[in-house]
N, C-alpha and C positions, 0 to 999 in steps of 0.2 A: 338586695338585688331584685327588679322586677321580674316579671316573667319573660319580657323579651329580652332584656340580656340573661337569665339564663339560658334561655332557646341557642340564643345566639353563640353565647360561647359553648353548649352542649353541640352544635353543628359541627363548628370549630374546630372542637379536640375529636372528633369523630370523622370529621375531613381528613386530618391532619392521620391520625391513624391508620385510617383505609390507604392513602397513599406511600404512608410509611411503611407497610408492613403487606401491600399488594391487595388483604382481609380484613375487613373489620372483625374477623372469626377470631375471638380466642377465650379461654376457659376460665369462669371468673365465677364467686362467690355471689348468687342473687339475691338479694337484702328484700325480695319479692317473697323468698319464699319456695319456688320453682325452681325446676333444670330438668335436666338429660340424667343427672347421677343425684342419689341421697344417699348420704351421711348418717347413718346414727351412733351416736359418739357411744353408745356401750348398750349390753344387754347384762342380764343375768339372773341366776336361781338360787344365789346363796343365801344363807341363812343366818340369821341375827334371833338370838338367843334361842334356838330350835326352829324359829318360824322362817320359810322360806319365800323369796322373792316368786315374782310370776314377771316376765316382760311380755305387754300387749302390743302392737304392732299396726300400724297402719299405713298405706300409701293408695295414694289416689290421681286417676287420669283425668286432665281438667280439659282431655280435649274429643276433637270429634272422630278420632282415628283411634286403631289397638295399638296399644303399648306391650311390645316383646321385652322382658326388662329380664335379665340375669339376678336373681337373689342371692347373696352369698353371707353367710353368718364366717366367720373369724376368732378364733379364739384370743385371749385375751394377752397373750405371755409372747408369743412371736409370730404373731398373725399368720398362725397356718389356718387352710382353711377346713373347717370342720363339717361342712351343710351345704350345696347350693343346688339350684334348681333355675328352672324356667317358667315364669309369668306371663300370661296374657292376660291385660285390661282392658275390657272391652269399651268403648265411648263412654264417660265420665262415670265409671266403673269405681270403687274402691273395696279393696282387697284389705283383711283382716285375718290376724294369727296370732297366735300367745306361746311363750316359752313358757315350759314348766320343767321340774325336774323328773325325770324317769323315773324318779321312785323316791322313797323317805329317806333313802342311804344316802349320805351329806357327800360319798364319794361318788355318785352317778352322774353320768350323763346329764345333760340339758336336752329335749325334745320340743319338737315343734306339733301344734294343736291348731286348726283351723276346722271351722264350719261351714267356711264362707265355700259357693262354688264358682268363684274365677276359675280358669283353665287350668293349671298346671304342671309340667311336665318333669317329673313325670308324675302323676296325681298321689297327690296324699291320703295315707288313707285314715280314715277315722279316727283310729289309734293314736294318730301320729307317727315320725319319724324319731327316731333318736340321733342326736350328732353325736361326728365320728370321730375317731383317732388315728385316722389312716393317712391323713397329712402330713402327724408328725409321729410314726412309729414306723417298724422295718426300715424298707428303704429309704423311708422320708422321713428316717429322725432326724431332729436339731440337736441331740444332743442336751436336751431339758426335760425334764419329766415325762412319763408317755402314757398317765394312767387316763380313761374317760374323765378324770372331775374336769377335768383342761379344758375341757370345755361347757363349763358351769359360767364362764361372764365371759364379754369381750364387745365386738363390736359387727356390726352389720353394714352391707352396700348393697344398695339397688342402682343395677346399672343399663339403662335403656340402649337396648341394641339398633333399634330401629321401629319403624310401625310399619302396620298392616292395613288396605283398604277393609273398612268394616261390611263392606256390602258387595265384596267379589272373593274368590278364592278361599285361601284357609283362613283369612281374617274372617271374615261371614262367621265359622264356626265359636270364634270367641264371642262373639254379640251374645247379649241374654234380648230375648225378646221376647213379648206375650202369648206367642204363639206357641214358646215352648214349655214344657211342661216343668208346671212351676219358674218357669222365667230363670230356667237352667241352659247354658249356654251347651250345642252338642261337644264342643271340643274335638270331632275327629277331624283326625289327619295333625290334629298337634301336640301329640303322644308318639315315640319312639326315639330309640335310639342317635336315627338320620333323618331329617326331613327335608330334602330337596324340594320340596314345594315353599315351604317356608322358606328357606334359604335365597329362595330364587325372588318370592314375592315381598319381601324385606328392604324398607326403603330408609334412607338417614333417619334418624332422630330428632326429632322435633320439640322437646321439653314438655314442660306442662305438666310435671308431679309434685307432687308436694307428699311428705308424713310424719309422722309423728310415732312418738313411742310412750307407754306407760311403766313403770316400775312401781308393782304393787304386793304389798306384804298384807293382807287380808288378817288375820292374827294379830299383827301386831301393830294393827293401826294405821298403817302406811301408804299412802299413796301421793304419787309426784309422775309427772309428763316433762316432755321435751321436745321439740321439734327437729326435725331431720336438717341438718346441713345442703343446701339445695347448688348445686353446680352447673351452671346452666353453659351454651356454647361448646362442649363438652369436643363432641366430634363431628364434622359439614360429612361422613361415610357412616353407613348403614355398617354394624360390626356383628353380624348372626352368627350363633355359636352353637350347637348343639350338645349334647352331655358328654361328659367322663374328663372335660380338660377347667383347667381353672383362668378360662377366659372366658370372654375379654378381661380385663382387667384395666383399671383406672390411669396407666401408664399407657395407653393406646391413647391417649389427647392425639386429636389432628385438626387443625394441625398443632402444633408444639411452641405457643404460643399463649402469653397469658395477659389477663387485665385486672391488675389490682387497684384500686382507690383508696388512699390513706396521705394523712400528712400536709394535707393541701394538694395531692399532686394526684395524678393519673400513669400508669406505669403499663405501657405495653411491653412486655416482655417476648423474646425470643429466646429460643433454648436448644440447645445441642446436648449430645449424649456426654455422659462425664459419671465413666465407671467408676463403681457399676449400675447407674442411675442411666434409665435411657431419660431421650427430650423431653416424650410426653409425661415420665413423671415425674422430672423435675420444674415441669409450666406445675402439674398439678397441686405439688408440693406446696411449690411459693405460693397459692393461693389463698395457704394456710400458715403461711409465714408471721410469726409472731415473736418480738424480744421477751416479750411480758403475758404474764396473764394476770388480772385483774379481779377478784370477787369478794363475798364479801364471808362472813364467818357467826356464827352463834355458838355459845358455848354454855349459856344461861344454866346458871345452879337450879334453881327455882323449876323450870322446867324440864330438869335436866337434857337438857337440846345438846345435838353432836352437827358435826358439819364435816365431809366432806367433797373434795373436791376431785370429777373425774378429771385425768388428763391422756387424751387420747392421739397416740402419732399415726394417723391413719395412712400415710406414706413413710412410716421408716421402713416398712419390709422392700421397698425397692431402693433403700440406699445401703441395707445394708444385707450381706449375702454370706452362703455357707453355713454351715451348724459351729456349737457352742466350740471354744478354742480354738477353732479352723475357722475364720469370716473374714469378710472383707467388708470394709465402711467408708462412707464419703460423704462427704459435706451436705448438710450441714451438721449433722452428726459427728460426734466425737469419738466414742468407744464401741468397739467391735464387742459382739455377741458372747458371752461367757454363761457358765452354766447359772449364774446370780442376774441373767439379762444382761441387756447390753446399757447400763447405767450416765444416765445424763446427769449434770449435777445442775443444781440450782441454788439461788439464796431466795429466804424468802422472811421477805419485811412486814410488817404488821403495825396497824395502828388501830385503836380505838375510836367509838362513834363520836369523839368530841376531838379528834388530831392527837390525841394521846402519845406517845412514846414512852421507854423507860429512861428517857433524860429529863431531869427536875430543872427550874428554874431558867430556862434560856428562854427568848425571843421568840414569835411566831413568826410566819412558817419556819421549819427548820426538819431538817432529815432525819425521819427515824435510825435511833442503833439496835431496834427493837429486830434483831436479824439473826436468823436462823441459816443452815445449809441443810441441802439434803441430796439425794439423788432420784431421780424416775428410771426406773429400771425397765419395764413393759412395757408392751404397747399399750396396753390399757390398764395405767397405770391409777388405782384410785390414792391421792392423799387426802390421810388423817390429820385431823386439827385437833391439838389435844390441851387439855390445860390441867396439872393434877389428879388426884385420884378420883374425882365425879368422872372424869374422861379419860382415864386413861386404869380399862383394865388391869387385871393380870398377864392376861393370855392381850400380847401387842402385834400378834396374828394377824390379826384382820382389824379391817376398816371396822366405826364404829357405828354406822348410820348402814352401809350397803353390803358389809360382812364379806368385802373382798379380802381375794386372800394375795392379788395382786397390790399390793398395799404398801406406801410409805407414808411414815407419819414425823409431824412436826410438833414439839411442846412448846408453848406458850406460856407453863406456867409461871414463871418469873415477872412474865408483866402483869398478872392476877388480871389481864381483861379478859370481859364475859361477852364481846362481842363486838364487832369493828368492821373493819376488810384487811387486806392483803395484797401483795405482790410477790407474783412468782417470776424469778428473774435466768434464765436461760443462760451459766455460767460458763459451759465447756469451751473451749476452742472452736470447734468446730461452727457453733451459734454463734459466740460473742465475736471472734474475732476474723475466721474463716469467711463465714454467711457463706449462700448460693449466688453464684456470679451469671450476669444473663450476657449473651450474645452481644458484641459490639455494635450487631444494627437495633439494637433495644430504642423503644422510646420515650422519655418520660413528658409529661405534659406538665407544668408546674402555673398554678393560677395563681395570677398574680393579686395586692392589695385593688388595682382598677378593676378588678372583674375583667383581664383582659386573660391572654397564657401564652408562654415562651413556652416553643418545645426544645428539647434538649436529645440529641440523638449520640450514645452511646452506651457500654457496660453498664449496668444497674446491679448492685451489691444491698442481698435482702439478708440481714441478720436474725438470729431466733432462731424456732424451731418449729415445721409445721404441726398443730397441735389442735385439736378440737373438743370439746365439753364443756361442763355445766358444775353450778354446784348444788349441793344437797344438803338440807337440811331437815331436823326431826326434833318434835316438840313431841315430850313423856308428861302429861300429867295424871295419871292411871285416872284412876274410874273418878267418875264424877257424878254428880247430884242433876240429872234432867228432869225435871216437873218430881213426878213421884215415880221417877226407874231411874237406874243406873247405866250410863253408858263410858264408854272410853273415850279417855281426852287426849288421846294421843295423831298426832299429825306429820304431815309434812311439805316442802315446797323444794321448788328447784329454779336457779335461773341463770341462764348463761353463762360463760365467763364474757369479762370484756378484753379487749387487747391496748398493750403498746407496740407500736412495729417502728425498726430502725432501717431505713432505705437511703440507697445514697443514688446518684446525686439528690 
């Protein structure tokens, strides 16, 4: 297609929306990179064979205003939340922090470490802060465990509240500038409990962040990155919040309104509340609606290499509500909350780097039976990929790459492959056959073979589960021969999943 018909039909389906939907406003996944909200599909401090994790942390403001942005860390078992605070970015500003463990005791805490001096509220101090248990203990238990480790891995959200003029009122004080000592930003007046100054001088959201995250095992050789899930269109209202409440929250989308691209087609979605899910979080959900996940696997003898795979549902805590044997759940979600998590099932297929299966003699292409089940219990659920005794310890505890203790794992070893991909197939009810149903004024745009598009105006039925992460992988080959020293040959990588999504029409 040239560039003028794509122009052309980008006008088109962009026409056609704006008038369908009154907005061209609504909350969609950036393939940019950017948004209003990030994503990072896990954190953590756990420890694989004594040595523990550190997660490093970054996000950055690509634009010419301060970014008010809400941080919230989440634990990994039922997304209560453990950590949050208030950021200010001052003009193309990037803000830096490290998780580490609170101490060598494998049951501690996770703490937060920064040096950097962006603004925030309410300031950290040197030490660091430790996360807490007070989300889900006393009055705010689930009914799941309530010791500090709970919050040793999970996931994190940066969610822009709005910006500040960098050169009037309390945005001024977030600016670093040369004038101040050490190109230290003052920060007052955006420190305290209440800030009506802030409140007042807080304007819509604008996008323009981008981050990234590192998981690093220093000891034991390990280091792998990941980039932050960027949500851009998020909300057209400024949403300021100041401390002690756990908002905003990612369910405030406004308007309530989503645009997904897949399948050949364009899907503006509308969305009403559908307990105990409100609008906006079930626009935001679908955005991460997926039938399938997609990656791929190592298992190498020779290197002894491990692989797994995170899977993170960074909207199931608003579909599904109340503590363990007392909850309520909803689509697209299948199983209410129990003290073992609230368990998704899955199949998951497997093939080797040459189309492999464990079927002999038939035709190609042809369908693996190379198939396992299994279930995802937490929200940040890490699966192991196991194949025999190189990979599959004694202790089936934890993950074998990330030392989660959030952890299901899958054997392999019948099909003796040492390395391939996979699919993870989204079995429950609630995914496969339920799905999230959108508003009757929904619109789908479908492109046709001419490079022309029919829209289609009605319900939109999106199956799967919304889901986000990466996979991980680790290469052991201890010490090795460098000139005339010894160094360690141990590694690692990580890379996206990729998706299949089932959308109707």
């Amino acid at each position: 297609m040239n560039t003028f018909k794509r122009k052309a039909l980008m006008s088109a389906v962009l026409g056609t929306l704006g008038a369908a939907a009154g907005s061209a406003e609504a909350v969609y996944v950036n393939p940019n990179g950017t948004g209003q909200v990030l994503y990072y599909p896990y954190y953590t401090v756990q420890s694989v064979g004594g040595n523990a994790y550190n997660t490093l942390l970054a996000v950055t403001n690509t634009t010419t205003a301060v970014k008010v942005i809400k941080v919230r860390f989440r634990e990994g078992k039922n997304s209560r939340e453990v950590l949050d605070f208030n950021l200010y970015l001052s003009p193309n500003d990037m803000w830096t922090a490290g998780i580490i463990p609170s101490s060598a005791a494998t049951d501690s805490a996770a703490r937060i470490v920064t040096t950097d001096v962006s603004c925030t509220n309410p300031p950290i101090p040197a030490a660091g802060v430790d996360f807490r248990s007070f989300g889900y203990t006393g009055g705010n238990s689930d009914g799941l465990a309530s010791g500090v480790d709970r919050t040793r891995e999970g996931y994190f959200e940066m969610i822009e509240m709005g910006v500040l003029n960098p050169t009037t009122g309390p945005g001024s004080a977030a600016v670093h500038t040369s004038t101040s000592a050490g190109n230290v930003p003052s920060c007052a007046g955006l420190t305290g409990a209440s800030l009506p100054a802030v409140a007042a001088a807080v304007t819509a959201p604008t996008g323009g962040l981008f981050g990234s995250a590192t998981l690093i095992n220093v000891n034991s050789g390990r280091d792998t990155a990941y980039k932050a899930v960027a949500l851009d269109s998020w909300r057209t209202l400024p949403i300021y919040v100041d401390l002690t409440t756990d908002t905003p929250r990612t369910d405030q989308a406004f308007p309530p309104t989503s645009a997904i691209m897949t399948n050949n087609s364009i899907y503006l979605a509308s969305w009403s509340a559908l307990a105990p899910a409100t609008a906006g979080a079930r626009a935001v959900s679908s955005v991460f609606q997926h039938a399938e996940v997609l990656n791929e696997f190592v298992l190498d003898n020779v290197s002894r290499s491990n692989t797994d795979w995170v899977m993170t549902f960074p909207t199931r805590l608003y579909h599904i509500t109340g503590t363990a044997g007392s909850s309520t759940v909803g689509a697209p979600f299948t199983n209410a909350l129990t003290t073992n998590g609230a368990c998704e099932a899955f199949s998951f297929t497997f093939f080797n780097r040459e189309e492999g299966t464990l079927v002999a003699n038939d035709f190609s292409p042809f369908q693996s039976t190379s198939a396992t089940t299994g279930s995802l219990c937490w929200e940040s659920t890490v699966l192991s990929i196991r194949s025999g005794a190189t990979h599959s310890p004694t202790s089936a505890t934890t993950s074998l790459v990330l030392g989660s203790v959030n952890v299901s794992s899958v054997n392999i070893q019948s099909s003796g492959f040492q390395n391939g991909w996979a699919n993870v197939h989204f079995s429950g009810v609630g995914a496969s056959t339920t799905g999230m149903v959108s508003d009757a004024t929904s619109l789908t745009i479908r492109a046709q073979p001419t490079f022309t598009a029919t829209a289609i105006v009605g319900a939109q039925t999106f199956r799967g589960l919304p889901v986000t992460g990466f996979m991980v992988r680790t290469f052991d080959n201890g010490n090795l021969t460098c000139g005339t020293a010894t160094c360690q040959g141990n590694y690692g990588a990580s890379v996206e999943h990729s998706y299949n999504d089932i959308a109707t029409p």
